[in-house]
PyMOL Python script that loads the backbone (N, CA, C, O; Angstrom):
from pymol import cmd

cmd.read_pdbstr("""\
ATOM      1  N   UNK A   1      88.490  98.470 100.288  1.00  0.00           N
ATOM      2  CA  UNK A   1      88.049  99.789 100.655  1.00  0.00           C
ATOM      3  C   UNK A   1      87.796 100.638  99.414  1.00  0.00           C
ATOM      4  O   UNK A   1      86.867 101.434  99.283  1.00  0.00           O
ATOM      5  N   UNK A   2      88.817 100.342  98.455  1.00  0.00           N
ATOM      6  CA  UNK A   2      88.237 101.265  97.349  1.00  0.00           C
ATOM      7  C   UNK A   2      86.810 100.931  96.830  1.00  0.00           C
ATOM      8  O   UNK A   2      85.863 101.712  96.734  1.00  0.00           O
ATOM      9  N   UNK A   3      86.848  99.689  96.534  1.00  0.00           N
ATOM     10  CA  UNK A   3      85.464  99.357  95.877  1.00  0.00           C
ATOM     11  C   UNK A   3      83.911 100.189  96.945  1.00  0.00           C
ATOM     12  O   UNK A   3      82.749 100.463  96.646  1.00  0.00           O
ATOM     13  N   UNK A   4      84.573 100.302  97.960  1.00  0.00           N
ATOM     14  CA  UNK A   4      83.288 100.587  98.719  1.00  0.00           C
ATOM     15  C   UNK A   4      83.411 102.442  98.188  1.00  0.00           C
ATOM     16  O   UNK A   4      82.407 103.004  97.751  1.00  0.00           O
ATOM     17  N   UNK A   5      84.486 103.037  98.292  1.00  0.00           N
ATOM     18  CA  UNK A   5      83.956 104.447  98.104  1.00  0.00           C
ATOM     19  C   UNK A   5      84.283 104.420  96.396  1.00  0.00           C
ATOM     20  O   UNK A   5      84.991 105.243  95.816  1.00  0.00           O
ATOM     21  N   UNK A   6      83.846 103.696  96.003  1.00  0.00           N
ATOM     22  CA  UNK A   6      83.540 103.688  93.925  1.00  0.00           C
ATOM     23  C   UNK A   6      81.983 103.409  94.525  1.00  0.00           C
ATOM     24  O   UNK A   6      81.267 104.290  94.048  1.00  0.00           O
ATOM     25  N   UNK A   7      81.327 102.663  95.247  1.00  0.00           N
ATOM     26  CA  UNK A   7      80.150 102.645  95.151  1.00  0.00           C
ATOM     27  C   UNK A   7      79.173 103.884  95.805  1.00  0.00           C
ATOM     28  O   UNK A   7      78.008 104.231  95.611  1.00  0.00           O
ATOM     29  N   UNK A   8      80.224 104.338  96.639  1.00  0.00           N
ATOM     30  CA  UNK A   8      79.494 105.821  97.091  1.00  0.00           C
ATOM     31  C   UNK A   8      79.541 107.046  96.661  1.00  0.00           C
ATOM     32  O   UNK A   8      79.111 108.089  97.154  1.00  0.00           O
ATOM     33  N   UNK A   9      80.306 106.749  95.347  1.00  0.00           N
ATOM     34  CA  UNK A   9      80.811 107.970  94.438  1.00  0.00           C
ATOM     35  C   UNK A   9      79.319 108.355  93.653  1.00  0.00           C
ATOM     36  O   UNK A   9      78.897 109.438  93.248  1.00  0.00           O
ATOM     37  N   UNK A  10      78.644 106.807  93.622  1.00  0.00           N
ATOM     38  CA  UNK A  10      77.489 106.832  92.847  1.00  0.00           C
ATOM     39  C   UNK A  10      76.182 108.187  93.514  1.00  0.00           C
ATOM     40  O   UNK A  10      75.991 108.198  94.730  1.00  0.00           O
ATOM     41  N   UNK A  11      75.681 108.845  92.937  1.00  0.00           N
ATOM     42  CA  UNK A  11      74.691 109.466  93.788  1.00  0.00           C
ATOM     43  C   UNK A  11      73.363 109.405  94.312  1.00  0.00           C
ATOM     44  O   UNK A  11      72.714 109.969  95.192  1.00  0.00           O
ATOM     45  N   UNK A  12      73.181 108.432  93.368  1.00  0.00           N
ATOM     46  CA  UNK A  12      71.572 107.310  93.747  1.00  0.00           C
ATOM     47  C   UNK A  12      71.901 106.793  94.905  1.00  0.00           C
ATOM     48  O   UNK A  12      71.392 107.081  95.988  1.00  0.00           O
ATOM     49  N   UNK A  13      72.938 105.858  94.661  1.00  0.00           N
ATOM     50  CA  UNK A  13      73.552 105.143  95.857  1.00  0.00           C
ATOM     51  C   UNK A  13      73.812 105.299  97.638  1.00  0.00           C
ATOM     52  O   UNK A  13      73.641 104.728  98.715  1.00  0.00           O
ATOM     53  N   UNK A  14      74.479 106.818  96.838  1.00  0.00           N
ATOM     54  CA  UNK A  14      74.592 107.627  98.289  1.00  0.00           C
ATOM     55  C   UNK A  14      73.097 107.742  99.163  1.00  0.00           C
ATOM     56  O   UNK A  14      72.931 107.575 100.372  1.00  0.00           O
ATOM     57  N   UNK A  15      72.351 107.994  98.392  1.00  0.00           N
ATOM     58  CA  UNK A  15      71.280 108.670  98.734  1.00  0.00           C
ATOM     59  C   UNK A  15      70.086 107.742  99.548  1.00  0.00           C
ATOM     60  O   UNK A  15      69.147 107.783 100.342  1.00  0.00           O
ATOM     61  N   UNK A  16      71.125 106.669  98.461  1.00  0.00           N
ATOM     62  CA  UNK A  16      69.647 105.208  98.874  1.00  0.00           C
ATOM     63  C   UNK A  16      70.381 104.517 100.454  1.00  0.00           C
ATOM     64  O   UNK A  16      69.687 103.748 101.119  1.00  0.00           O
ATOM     65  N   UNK A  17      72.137 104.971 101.034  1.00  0.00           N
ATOM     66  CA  UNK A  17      72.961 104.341 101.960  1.00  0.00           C
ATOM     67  C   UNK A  17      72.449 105.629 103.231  1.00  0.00           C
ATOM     68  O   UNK A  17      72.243 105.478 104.435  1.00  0.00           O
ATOM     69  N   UNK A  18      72.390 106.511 102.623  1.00  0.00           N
ATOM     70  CA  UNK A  18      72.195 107.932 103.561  1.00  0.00           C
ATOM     71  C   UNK A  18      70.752 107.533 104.313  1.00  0.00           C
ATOM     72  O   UNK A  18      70.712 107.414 105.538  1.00  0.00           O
ATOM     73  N   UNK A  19      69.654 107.353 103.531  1.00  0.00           N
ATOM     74  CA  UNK A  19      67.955 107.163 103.907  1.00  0.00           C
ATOM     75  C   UNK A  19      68.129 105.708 104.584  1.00  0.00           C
ATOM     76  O   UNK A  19      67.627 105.405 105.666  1.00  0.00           O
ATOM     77  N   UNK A  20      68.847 104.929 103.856  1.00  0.00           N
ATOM     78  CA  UNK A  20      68.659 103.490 104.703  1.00  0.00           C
ATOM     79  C   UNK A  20      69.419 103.537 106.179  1.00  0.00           C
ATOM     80  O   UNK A  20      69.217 102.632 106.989  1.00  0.00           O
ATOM     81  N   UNK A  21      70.337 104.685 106.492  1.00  0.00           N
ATOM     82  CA  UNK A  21      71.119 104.636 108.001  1.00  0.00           C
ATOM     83  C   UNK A  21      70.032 105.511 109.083  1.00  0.00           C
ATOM     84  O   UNK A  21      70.061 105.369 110.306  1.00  0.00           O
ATOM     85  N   UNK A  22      69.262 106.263 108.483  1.00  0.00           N
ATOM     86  CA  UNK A  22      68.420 107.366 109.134  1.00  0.00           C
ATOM     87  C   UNK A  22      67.064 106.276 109.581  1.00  0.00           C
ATOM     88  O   UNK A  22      66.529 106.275 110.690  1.00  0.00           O
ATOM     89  N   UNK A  23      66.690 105.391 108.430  1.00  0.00           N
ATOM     90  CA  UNK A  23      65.411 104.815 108.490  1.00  0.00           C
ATOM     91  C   UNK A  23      65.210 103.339 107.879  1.00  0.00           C
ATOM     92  O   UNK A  23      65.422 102.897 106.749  1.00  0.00           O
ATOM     93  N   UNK A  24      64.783 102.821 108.906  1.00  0.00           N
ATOM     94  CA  UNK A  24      64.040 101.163 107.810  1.00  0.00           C
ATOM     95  C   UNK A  24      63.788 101.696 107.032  1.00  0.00           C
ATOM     96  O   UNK A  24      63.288 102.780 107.331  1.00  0.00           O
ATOM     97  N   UNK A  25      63.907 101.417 105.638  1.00  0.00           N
ATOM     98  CA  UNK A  25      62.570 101.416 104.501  1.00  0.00           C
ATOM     99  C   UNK A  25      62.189 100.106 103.651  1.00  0.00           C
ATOM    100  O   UNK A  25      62.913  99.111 103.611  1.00  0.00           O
ATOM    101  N   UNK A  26      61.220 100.204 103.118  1.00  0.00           N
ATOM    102  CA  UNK A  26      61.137  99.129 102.308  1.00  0.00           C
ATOM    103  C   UNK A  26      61.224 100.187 100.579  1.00  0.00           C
ATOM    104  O   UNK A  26      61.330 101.376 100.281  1.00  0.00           O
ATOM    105  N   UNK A  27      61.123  99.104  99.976  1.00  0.00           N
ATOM    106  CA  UNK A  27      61.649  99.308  98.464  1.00  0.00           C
ATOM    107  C   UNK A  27      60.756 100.738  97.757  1.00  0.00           C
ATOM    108  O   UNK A  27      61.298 101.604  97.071  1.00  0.00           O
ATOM    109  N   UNK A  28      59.005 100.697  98.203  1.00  0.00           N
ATOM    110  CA  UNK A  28      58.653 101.720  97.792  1.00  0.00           C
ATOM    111  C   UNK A  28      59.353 103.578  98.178  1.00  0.00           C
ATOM    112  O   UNK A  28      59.269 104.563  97.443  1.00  0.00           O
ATOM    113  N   UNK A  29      60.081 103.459  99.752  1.00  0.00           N
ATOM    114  CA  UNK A  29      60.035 104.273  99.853  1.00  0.00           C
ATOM    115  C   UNK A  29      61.150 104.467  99.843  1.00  0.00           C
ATOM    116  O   UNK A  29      61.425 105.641 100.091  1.00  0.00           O
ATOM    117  N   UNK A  30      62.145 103.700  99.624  1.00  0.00           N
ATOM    118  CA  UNK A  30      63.367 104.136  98.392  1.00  0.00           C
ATOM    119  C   UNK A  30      63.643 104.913  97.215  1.00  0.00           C
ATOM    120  O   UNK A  30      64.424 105.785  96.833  1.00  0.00           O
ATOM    121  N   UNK A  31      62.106 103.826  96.557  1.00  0.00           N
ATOM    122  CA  UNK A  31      62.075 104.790  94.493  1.00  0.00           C
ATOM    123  C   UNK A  31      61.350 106.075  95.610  1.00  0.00           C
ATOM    124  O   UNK A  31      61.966 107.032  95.141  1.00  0.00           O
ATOM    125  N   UNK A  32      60.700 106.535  96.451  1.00  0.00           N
ATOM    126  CA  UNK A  32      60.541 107.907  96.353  1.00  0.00           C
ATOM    127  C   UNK A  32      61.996 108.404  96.818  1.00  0.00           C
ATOM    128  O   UNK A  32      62.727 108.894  95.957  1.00  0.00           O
ATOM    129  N   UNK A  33      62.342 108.323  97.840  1.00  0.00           N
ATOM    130  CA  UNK A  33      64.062 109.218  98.215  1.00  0.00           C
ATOM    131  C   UNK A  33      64.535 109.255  96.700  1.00  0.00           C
ATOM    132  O   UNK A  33      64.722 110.342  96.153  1.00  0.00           O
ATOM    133  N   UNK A  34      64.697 108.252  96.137  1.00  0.00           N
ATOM    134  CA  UNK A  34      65.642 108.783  94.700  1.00  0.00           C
ATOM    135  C   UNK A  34      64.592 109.244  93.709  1.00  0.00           C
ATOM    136  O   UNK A  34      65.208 109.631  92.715  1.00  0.00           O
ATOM    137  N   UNK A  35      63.727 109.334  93.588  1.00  0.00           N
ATOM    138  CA  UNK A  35      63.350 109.733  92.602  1.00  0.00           C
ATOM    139  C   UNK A  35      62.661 109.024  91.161  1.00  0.00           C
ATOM    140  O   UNK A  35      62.474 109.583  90.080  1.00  0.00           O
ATOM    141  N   UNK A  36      62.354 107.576  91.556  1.00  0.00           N
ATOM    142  CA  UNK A  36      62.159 106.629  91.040  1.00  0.00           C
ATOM    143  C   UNK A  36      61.658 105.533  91.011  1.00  0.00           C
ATOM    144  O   UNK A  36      61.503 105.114  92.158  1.00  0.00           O
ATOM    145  N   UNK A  37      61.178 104.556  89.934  1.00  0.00           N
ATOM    146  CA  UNK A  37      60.400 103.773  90.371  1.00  0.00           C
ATOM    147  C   UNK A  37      60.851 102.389  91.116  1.00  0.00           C
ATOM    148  O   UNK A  37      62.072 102.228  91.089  1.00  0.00           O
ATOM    149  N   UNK A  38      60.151 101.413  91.740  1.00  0.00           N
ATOM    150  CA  UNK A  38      60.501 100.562  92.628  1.00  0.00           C
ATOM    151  C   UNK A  38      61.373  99.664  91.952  1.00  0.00           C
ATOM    152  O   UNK A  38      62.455  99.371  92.461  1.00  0.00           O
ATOM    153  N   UNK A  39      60.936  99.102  90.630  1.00  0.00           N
ATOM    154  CA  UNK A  39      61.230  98.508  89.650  1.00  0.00           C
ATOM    155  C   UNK A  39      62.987  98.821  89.787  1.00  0.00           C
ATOM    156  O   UNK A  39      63.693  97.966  90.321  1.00  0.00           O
ATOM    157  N   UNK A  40      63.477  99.866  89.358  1.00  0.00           N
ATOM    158  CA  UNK A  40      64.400 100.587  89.370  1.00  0.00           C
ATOM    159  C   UNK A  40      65.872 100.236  90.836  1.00  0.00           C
ATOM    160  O   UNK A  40      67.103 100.256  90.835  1.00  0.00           O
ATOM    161  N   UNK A  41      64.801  99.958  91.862  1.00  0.00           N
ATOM    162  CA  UNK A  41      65.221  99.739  93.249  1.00  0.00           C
ATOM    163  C   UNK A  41      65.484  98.222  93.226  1.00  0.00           C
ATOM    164  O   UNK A  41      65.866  97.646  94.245  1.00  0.00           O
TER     165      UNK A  41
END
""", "prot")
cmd.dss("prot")
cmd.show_as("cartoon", "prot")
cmd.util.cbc("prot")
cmd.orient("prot")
């Protein structure tokens, strides 16, 4: 359990667990929610 909220401490992370529970996405529209490129994803 810890390891899981060390990974949600992250804020990319959060952000990329938050958009993926609301919505399918695929990888492009990930790097947009964070702010970044796909590469990155």
């Amino acid at each position: 359990m810890a390891e899981t909220f060390k990974v949600l401490s992250d804020p990319t992370r959060l952000k990329i667990v938050i958009a993926l529970a609301q919505h399918e996405l695929c990888t492009y529209d990930i790097a947009q929610v964070i702010g970044s490129s796909e590469s990155v994803v």
